[in-house]
ZAKE-761028 format. One line per 3 residues: number of its first residue (from 1); for each residue x, z, y of C-alpha. Coordinates in nm, 3 decimals. Example, Ala and Ser with C-alpha at 12.3 -4.5 7.8 and 13.67 -1.06 7.14 Angstrom:
! ZAKE-761028
1	1.230,0.780,-0.450 | 1.367,0.714,-0.106 .
END
This chain:
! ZAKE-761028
1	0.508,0.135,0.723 | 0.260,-0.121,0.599 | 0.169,-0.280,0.307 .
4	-0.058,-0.597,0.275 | -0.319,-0.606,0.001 | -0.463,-0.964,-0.059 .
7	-0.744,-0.913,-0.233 | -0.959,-0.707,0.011 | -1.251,-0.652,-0.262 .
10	-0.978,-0.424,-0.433 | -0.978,-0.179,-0.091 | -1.123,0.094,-0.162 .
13	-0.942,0.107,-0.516 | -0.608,0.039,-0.397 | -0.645,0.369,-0.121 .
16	-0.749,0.568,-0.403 | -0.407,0.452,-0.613 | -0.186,0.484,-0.314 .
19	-0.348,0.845,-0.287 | -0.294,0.940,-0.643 | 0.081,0.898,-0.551 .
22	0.060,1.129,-0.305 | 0.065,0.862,-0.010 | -0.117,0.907,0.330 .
25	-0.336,0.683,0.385 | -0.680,0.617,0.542 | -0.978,0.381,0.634 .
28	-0.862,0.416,1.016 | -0.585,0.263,0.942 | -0.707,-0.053,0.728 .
31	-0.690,-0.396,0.968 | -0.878,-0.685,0.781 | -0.781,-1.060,0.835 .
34	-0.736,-1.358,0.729 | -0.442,-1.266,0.482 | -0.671,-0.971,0.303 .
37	-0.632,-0.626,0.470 | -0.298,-0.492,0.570 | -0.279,-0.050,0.529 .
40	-0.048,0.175,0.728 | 0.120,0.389,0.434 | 0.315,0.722,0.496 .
43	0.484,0.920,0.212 | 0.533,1.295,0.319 | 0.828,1.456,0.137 .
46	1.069,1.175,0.138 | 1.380,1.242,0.368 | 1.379,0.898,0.535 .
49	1.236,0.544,0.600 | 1.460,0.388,0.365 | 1.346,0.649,0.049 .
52	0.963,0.648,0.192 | 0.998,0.287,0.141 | 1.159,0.216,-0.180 .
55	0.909,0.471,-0.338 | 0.592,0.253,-0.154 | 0.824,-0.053,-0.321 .
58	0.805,0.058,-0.688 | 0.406,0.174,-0.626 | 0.339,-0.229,-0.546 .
61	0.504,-0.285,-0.870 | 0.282,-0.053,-1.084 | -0.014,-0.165,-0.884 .
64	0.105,-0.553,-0.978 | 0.113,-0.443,-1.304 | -0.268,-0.301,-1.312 .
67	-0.373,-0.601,-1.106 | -0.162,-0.903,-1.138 | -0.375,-1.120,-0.951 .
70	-0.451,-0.901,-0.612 | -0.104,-0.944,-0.460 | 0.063,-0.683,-0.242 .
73	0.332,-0.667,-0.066 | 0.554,-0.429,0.165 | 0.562,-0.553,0.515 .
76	0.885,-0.588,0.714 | 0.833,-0.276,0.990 .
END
């Protein structure tokens, strides 16, 4: 799945969070534009999609919370 970050200046910090939650993630798959940088996200462990993405869901939300004004958001597969 992918999730859009749109402050791209927060990168490299926003990897390291989604890592601490035990999310794959890497630099190869970071594609910049326009709309900040959008990240392909996998979550080992979780049975399915629809669990993989509810737990990426409620990661946004405590990133939010630690950045209110970087926006990110879980994009439609």
């Amino acid at each position: 799945m992918f999730v859009r970050l749109f402050d791209a200046g927060l990168a490299e910090e926003f990897l390291g969070f989604l890592r601490r939650a035990d999310c794959v993630v890497s630099l190869d798959d970071v594609d910049a534009h326009e709309q900040g940088i959008s990240v392909e996200v996998e979550v080992p462990d979780t049975p399915d999609e629809r669990q993989a993405r509810t737990e990426v869901a409620l990661y946004l939300h405590a990133w939010e919370a630690l950045h209110p004004d970087s926006g990110a958001e879980l994009l439609d597969a």
